[in-house]
C-alpha positions as CSV (number, residue, x, y, z in Angstrom):
1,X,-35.4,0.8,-10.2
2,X,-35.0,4.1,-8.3
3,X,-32.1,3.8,-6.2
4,X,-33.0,6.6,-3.0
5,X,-29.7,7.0,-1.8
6,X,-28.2,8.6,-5.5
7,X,-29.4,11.9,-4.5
8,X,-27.0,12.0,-1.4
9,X,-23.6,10.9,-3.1
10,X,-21.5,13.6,-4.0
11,X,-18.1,12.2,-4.6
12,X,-15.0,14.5,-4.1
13,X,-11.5,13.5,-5.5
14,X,-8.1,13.6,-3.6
15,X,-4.6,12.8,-4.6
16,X,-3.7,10.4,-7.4
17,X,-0.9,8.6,-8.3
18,X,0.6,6.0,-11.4
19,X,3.4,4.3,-11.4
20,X,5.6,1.2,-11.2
21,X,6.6,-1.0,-8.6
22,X,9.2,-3.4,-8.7
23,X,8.8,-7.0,-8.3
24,X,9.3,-7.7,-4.5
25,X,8.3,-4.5,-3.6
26,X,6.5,-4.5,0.1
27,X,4.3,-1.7,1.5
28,X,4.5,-1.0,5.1
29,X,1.3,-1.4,7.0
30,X,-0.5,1.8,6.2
31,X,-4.5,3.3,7.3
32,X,-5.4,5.8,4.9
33,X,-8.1,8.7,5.6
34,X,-10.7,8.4,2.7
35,X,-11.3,5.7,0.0
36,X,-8.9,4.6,-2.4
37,X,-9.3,2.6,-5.8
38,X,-6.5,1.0,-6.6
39,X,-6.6,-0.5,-10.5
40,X,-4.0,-3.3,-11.8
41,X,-3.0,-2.4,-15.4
42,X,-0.4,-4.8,-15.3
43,X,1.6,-7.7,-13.0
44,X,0.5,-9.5,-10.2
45,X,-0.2,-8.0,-6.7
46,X,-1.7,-8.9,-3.3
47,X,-3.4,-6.4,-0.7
48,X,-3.9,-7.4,2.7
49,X,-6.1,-6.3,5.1
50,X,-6.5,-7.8,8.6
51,X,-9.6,-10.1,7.7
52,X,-8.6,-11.4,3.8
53,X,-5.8,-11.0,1.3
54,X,-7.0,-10.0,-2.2
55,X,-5.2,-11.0,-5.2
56,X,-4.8,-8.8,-8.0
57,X,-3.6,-9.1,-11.5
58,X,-4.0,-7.2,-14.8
59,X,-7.8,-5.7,-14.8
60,X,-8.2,-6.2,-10.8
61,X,-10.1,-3.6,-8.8
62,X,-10.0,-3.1,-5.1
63,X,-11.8,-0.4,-3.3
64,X,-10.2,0.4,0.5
65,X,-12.2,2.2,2.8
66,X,-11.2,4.7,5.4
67,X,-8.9,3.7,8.3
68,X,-8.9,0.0,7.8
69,X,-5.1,-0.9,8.1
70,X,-3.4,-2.9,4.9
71,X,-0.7,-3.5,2.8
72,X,0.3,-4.5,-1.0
73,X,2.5,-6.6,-2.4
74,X,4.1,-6.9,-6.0
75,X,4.2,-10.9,-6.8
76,X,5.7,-9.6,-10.1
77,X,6.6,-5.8,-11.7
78,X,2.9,-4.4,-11.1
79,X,1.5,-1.2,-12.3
80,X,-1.3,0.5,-10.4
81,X,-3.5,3.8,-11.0
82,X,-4.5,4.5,-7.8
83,X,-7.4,7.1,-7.1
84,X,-8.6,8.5,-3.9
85,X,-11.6,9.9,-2.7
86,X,-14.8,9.8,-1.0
87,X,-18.7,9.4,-1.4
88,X,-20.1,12.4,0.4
89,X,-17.6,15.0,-0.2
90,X,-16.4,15.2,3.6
91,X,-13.1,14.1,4.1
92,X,-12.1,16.8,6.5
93,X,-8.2,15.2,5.7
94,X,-8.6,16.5,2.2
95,X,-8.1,20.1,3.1
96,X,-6.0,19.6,6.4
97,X,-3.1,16.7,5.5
98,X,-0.4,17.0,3.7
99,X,-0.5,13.1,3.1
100,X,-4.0,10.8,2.9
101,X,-2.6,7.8,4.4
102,X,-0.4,7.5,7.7
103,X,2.2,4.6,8.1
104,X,1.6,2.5,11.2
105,X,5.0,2.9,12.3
106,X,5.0,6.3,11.8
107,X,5.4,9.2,15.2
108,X,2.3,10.6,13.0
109,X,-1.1,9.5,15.0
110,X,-3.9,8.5,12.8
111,X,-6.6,11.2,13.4
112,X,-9.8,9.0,13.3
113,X,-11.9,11.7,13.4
114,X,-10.3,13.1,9.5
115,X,-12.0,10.0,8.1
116,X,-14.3,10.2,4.7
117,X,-17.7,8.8,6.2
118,X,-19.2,5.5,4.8
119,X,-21.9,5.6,3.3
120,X,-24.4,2.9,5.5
121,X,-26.6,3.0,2.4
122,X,-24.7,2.0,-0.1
123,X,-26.0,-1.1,-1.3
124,X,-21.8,-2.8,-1.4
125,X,-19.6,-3.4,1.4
126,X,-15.5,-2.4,1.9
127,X,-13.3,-3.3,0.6
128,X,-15.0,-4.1,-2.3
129,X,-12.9,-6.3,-5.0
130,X,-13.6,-7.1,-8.5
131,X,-11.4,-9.8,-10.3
132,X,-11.1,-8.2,-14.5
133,X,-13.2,-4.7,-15.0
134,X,-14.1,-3.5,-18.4
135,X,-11.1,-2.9,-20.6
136,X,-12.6,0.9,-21.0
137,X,-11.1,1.2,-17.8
138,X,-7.7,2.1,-18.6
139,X,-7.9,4.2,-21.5
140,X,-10.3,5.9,-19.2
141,X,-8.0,6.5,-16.2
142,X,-5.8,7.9,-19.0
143,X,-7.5,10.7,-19.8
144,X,-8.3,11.6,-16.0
145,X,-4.8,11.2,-15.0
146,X,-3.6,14.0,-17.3
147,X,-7.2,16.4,-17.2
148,X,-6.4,19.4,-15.6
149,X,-10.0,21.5,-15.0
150,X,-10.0,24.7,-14.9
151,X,-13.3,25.8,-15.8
152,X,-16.9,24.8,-14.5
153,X,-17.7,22.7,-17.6
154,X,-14.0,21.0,-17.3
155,X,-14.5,20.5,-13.2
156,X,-17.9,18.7,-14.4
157,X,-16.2,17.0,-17.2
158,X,-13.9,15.7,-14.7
159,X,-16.7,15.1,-12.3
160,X,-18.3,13.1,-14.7
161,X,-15.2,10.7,-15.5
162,X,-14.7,9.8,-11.8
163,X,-18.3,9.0,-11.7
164,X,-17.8,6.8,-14.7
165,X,-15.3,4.9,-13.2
166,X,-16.7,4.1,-9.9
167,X,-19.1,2.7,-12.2
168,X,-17.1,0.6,-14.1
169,X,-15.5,-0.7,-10.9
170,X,-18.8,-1.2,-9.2
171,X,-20.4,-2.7,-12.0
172,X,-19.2,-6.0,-12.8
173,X,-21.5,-8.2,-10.4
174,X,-19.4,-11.0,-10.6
175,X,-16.7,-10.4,-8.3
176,X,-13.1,-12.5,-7.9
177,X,-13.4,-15.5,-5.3
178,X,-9.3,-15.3,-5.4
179,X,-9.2,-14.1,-2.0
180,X,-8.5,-16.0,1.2
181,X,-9.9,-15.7,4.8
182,X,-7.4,-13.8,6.9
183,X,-7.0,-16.0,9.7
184,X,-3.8,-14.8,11.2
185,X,-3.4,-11.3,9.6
186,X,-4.1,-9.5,12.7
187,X,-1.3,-11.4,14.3
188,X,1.0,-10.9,10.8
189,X,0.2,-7.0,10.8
190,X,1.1,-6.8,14.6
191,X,4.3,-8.4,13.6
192,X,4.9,-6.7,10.7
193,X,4.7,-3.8,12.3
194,X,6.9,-4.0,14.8
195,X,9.6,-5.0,12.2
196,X,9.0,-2.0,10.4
197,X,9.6,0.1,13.8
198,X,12.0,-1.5,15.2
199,X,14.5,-3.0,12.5
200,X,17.5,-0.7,13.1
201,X,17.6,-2.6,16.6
202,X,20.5,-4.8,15.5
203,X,19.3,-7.1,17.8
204,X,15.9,-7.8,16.6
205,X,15.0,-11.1,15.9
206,X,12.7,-14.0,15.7
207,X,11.6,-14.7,19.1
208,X,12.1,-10.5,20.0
209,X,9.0,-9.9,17.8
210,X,7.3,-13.5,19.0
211,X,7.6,-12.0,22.5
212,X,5.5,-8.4,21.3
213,X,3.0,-10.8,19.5
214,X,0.6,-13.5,21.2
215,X,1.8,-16.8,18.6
216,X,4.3,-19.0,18.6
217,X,7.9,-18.1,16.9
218,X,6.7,-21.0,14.4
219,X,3.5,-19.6,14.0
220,X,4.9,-16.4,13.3
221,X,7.2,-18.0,10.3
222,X,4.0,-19.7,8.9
223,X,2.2,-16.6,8.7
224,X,5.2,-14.5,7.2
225,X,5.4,-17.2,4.7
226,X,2.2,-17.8,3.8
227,X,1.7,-13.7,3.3
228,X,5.2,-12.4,2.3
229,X,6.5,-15.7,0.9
230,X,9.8,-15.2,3.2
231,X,10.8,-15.7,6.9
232,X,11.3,-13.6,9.6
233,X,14.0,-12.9,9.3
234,X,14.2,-12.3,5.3
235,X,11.7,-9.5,6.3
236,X,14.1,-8.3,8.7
237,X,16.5,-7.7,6.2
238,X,14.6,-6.7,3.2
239,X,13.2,-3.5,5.6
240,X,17.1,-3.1,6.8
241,X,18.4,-3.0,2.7
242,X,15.6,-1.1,1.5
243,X,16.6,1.9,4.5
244,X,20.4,1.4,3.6
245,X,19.8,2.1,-0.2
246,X,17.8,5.4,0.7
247,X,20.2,6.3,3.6
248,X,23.1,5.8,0.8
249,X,22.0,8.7,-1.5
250,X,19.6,11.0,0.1
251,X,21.7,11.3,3.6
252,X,25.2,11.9,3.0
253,X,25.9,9.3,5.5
254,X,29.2,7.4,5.1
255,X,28.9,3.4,4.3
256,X,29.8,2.7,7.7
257,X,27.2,5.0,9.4
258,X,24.1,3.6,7.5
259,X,25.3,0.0,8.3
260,X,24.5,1.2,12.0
261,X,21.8,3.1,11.1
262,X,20.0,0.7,9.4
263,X,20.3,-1.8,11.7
264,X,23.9,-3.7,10.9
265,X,26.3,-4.4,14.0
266,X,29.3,-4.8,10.9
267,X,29.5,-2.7,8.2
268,X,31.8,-5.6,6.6
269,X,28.7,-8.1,6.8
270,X,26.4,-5.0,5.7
271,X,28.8,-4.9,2.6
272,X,29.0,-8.1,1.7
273,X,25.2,-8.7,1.4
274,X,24.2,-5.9,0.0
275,X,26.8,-6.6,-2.9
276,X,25.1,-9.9,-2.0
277,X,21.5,-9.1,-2.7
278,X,21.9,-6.0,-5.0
279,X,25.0,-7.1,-7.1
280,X,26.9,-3.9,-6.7
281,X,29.0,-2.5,-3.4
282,X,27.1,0.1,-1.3
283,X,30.0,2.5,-2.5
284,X,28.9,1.3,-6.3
285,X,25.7,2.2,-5.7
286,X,26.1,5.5,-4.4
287,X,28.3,6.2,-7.6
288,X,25.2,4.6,-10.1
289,X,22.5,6.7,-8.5
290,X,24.0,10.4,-7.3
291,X,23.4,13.4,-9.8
């Protein structure tokens, strides 16, 4: 079968990154300027975008397109090679941002117009997920993590691997059916959102963010729930902790000032859950992870 649109592909890489995330770990809502393959080598994971939540475990492939706003989750320790790029070769972000994705409650705008094009004639749609990919897919992403080209044979050498892998991750016809119909993600993202903007408002709460959102405070807990597998509230504070913990050593604030700063109207009740959740004293921990 001749396939007419080959001849007008000319995939270009960005940034790539490995590594580890711990289980618990929550993205904040993010759009991103070209594609991105994300591949599970290990743990269990969830993205979410606004119309379906994918889950991902060991051998899982998920394709993001350009500015489509989504998250991840680790269910479990997960780790993820995560590769981006584009079809055509003209993400004008490639040569112009410092950073391929922006955070949605970032002061950064998302530039639309810096957006890798998609391709109409590709015969797939985006995001495109497959369940288990071929196990030459790791020891594959291996090798182009650590190839360094510096030649034109080694630049088509590495050409040639990224082509390989969108193959592999294209390839497998059968894709997962362990996704779900988003329903009320639009409504969870707007929320979520706002949480992540607004969480050193000490005041912030339930039916604050119900009032920014068109649901019902209940409907608001069902959704955070269903997606994050917390309340409200737990959200609230997991975003206040995990600012406190990188306040703590990369600020030189005292324990008192990132209580306030992070959203704590007591820095005796900031103390005792953070000893709470993280089993040492914020003082402890500045101790356990300075140079």
């Amino acid at each position: 079968m001749h396939f007419d649109y080959l001849p007008l592909l000319n995939p270009g890489h960005g940034p790539r990154w490995h590594g580890l995330w711990k289980k618990g770990m929550i993205e904040r809502n993010r759009r991103i300027y070209d594609f991105e393959l994300v591949y599970f080598s290990g743990g269990n994971g969830r993205v979410i975008t606004e119309q379906e939540t994918f889950f991902c475990s060991r051998g899982s492939v998920i394709i993001l397109p350009p500015n489509r706003i989504h998250c991840t989750i680790a269910d479990s320790a997960v780790e993820r090679w995560c590769i981006h790029f584009d079809w055509k070769n003209d993400c004008p972000a490639h040569g112009r941002k410092d950073t391929i994705y922006v955070f949605e409650d970032s002061r950064n705008a998302f530039q639309p117009s810096l957006c890798a094009s998609v391709p109409e004639e590709l015969p797939v749609s985006f995001p495109y997920f497959t369940e288990k990919v071929s196990p030459e897919m790791l020891p594959l992403l291996r090798e182009f993590f650590t190839f360094y080209p510096d030649s034109l044979a080694s630049e088509l050498k590495y050409q040639s691997m990224l082509l390989r892998i969108l193959s592999l991750a294209l390839g497998n016809k059968k894709t997962a059916e362990r996704k779900r119909s988003g329903g009320g993600n639009r409504y969870f993202f707007m929320a979520k959102n706002f949480i992540d903007s607004c969480y050193p408002d000490p005041d912030l709460n339930l039916s604050a963010i119900a009032e920014k959102v068109p649901v019902t405070p209940n409907h608001l807990e069902k959704l955070f729930r269903k997606e994050l597998g917390m309340s409200v509230n737990k959200y609230i504070l997991h975003r206040r902790l995990a600012q406190a913990t990188h306040l703590l050593i990369s600020s030189g604030m005292t324990v008192r000032e990132t209580a306030f700063a992070s959203g704590f109207n007591s820095p005796n009740y900031f103390t005792r859950i953070f000893r709470k959740t993280l089993g040492v004293t914020p003082t402890a921990y500045i101790a356990a992870n300075l140079p």
